[in-house]
Every structure is written in C-alpha cells, then in structure tokens.
N, C-alpha and C positions, 0 to 999 in steps of 0.2 A: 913796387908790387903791393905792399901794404897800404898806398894812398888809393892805387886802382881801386881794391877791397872795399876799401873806406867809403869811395864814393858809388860805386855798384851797391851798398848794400844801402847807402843815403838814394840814389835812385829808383832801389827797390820799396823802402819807406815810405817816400812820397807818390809812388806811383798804387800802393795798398792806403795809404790811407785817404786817396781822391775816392779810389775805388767805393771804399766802406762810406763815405762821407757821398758821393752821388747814388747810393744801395739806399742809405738811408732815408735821404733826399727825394729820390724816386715817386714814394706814394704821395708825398704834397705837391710837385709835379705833377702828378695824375691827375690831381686833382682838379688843380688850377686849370690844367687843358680842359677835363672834363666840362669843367663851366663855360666853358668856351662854345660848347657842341649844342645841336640837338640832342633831343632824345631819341633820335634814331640813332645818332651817330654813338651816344654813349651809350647803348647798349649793341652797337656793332661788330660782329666776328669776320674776320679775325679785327682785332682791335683799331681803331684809325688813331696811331700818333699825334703827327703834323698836318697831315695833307685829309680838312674835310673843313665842312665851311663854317666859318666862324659868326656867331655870333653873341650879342651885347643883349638876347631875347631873355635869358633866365633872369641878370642880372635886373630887370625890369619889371618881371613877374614876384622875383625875392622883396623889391621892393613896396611893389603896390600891394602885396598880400598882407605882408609883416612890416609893423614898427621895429625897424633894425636899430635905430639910433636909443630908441627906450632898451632894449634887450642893451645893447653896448652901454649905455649909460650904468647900467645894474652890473653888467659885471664891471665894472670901471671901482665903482664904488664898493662891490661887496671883496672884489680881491684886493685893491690897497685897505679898505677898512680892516679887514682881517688881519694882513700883513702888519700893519702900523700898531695894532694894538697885539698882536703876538712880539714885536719887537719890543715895545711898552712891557711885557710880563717876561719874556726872555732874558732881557738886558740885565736887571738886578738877579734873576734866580743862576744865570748863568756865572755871573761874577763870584757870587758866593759861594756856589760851586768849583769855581776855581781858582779862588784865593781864599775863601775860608771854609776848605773841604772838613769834612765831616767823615768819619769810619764808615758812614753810609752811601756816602756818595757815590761812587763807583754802580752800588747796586741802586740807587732813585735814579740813576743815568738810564741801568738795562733795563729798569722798569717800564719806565717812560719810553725807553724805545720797542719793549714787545709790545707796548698799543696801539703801534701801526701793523703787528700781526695780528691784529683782530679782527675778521670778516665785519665790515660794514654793515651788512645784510643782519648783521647780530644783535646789533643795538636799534634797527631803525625803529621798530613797533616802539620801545619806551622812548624814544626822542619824539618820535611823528605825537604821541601822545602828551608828551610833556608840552610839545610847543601848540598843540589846541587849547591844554590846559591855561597856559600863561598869553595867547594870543600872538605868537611868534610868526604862526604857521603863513607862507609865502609873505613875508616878510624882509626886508634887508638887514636887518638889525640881526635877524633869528640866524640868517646865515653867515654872515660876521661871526656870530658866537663860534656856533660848529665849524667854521675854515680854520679859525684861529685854533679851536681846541684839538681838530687832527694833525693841523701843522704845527704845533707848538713845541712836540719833539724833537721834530730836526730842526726848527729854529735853536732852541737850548740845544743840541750835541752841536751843533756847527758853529756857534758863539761861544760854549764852552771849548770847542776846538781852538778858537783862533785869539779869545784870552788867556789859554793857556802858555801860547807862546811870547806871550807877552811878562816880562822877566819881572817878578812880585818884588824888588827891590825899590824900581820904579817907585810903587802904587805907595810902599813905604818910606821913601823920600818925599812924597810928595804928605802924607802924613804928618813926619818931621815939620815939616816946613805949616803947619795949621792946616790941612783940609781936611773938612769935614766929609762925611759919607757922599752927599750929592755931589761936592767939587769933583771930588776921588773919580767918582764913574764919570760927571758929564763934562768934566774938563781935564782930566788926564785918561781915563780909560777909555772912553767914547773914541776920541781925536786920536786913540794910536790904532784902534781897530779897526776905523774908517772903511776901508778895503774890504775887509771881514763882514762887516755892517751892511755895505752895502749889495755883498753877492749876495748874503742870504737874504735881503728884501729882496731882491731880484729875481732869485729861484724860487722862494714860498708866493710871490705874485702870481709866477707862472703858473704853479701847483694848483693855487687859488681858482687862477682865471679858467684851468682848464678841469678843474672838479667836473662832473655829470652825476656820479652817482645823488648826492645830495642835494646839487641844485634841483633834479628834475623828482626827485621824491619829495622835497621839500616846500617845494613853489608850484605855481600856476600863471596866474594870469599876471599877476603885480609887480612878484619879485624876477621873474625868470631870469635867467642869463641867456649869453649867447649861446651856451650847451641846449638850453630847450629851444631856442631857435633853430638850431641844427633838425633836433627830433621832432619841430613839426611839419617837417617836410618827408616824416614815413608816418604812412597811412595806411589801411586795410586792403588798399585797393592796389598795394606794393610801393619798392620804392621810386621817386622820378630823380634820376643817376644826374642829370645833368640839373637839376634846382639843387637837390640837395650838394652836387658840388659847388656850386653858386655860393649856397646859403656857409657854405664850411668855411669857402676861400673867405667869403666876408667877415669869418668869423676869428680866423686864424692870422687874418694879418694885420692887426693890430700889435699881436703879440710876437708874428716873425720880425717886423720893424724895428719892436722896442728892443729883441734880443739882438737885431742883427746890430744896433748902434751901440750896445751898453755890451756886446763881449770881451773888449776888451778890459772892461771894470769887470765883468763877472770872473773870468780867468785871472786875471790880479789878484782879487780877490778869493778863489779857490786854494790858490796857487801859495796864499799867504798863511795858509796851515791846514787848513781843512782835509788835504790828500797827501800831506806827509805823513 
C-alpha cells in the first residue's frame, strides 16, 4: 500500500513538473515557430500552430538588413568580459569574507545585495553622463565595467556561499605546510570550488548576455548587442511578429545551446551549496 503511495505521488511529480517545465518552455516555442511563418500567418486568428506554410523568408531578410555576426560578436565579448573580471574581484573579496570575516560582514553582504533593489532607471542620467564624460559611451569596454559592477553581488553571495562550505581547516593546513596568500586561493581554494566557480560564470554570462536595459541605453551603432538587434526590428510603423521572431530565435540560441550542454555543470555546481 505504502509503495502504491510512493509511486502515484512520484508519478504525480513527474507528470507536474513536465507540465511547468513545457508552461515555461511554451513562449520560446512560439517563438521559433513564429519565425517560421509569414507575416500573415503571425499575426493570424485564431492562431496557426503547426499547420501554415513555412518558411526560410525572414531568416534571409534578418540577415541582409543586419550584421548579425557583429551584434553576436559584441555580446560574446562584452558577457564573458564582464564575467571574467567580476570573477577576478569576487574571488579574493569573497574569500575574506568567508574565512577572514569581520563584525561587518554579514551587513557589506546585505549591502551589497540591496543594490540590485535599486531601479536601474535611477542611476542612468549620472552614468550615461559619466561615460560621455570619460569616452566610454557605446563602447565594449564601458559595458564590461557596468555588467560587472551590477553582477558583482551575486557573484560574491554565491562564491561566498559555496567557500563557505568549504571547511577553514583545510585553507589552515595548507598554511602550516608554507602557503602563501596566492597559493592558498589559486591552488587550494580555487581547485575545491571548481563546481561553485563555475555555475556562477555560467549564470552571470547568461545575466550578461541577456542585459537590454543598459546595453540599448548605453550603445548604438558600435557596441550593440544582440538585445539591440532584437529592438531594431520594432519601428513606428509597428511591430513585424515574424522578423522580429527571426531576429529573437537568432538571438537566443547561442545561449539555449550553451545552457542546454553545461546543465549539468550548472546543477552540480548549484547544488554544491548555493541552495542549501
């Protein structure tokens, strides 16, 4: 009886979480079909699924209009650059946070994380200014800085999560035995975090790659990402449903690919303290 139980409520389980897992799935589906369509057909009532004629016309128009490989090039560069060098300022701040905490710590933790409760929209006037001022403006450099500096709180809580679990005895035998400060982090600390290391480059990539507010306030012609390649395909004149689903698909599956090969690093790595 109890086994019956067991397995009705494990086939209840699995049958809720395809559910939620194809709910959620759904609108990038939509999408990909839409690109598929006319534009008669994406904007057709009641809606056409499966059954309308396909083709390969948007995907051809996305590209003769727009440099897609430059837009892809720029985000390539501006989300690992950011990433690489949030990890570069994370990695030591996070450690000393969690093996040579301070009466403060706790509270430069909650600091640091109500800056991502700060409307965006708050700060843009003195940044957009700053970066005329210094020469930053649509630049890749200018947006490295700001990816890094809004991501750089959940990089440190999530590095300070997964060195935490990491047992300070360790870091102190390894001490004992001559290591200096650099050994300490890049040859014993680094190598037990691995896992930790690298979900969180994983997940601030993605962050990175999928910014909009700042890339498209930020940039124009030079620096754009694939977020402003997206929004030059709405115009005054409305939006065209099947280009810009075109221009999305192309935009998004760089980064569905990269997720869908490295989840099981990402989940390892979650799973190694981050959500306990």
């Amino acid at each position: 009886m109890a086994r019956s139980i067991s397995q009705r409520r494990k086939t209840i389980n699995t049958v809720l979480a395809w559910s939620l897992g194809l709910l959620i799935f759904f609108p990038i589906l939509w999408t990909i079909l839409t690109s598929f369509k006319t534009e008669g057909d994406a904007i057709a009532y009641p809606p056409k699924f499966l059954f309308f004629d396909w083709t390969l016309e948007n995907y051809a128009i996305v590209q003769e209009r727009s440099n897609y490989m430059r837009y892809l090039w720029n985000s390539v560069i501006i989300a690992g650059g950011s990433t690489l060098l949030g990890i570069l300022v994370a990695v030591p701040a996070a450690w000393s946070m969690a093996f040579v905490p301070s009466r403060r710590t706790k509270d430069i933790l909650m600091w640091m994380l109500s800056t991502k409760m700060l409307p965006a929209v708050g700060v843009l006037y003195p940044i957009y200014l700053l970066f005329i001022k210094l020469g930053l403006l649509d630049t890749r450099t200018g947006l490295v800085i700001v990816l890094m500096l809004i991501n750089l709180p959940i990089i440190v809580w999530m590095l300070y999560t997964y060195f935490k679990e990491i047992p300070a005895e360790i870091l102190e035998a390894a001490r004992m035995d001559g290591a200096g400060l650099k050994d300490e982090i890049l040859h014993v600390l680094t190598p037990m975090a691995i896992p930790g290391i690298a979900s969180t480059i994983l997940l601030n990539f993605i962050l990175a790659w999928n910014e909009a507010f700042w890339t498209l306030n930020l940039t124009a012609a030079q620096a754009g990402t694939l977020t402003a390649f997206i929004a030059s395909y709405s115009s005054p004149e409305g939006l065209f449903y099947a280009k810009l689903s075109a221009a999305s698909t192309m935009a998004i599956a760089p980064i569905l690919i990269l997720g869908w090969f490295s989840q099981k690093q990402l989940v390892r790595g979650l799973t190694f303290g981050a959500v306990k």
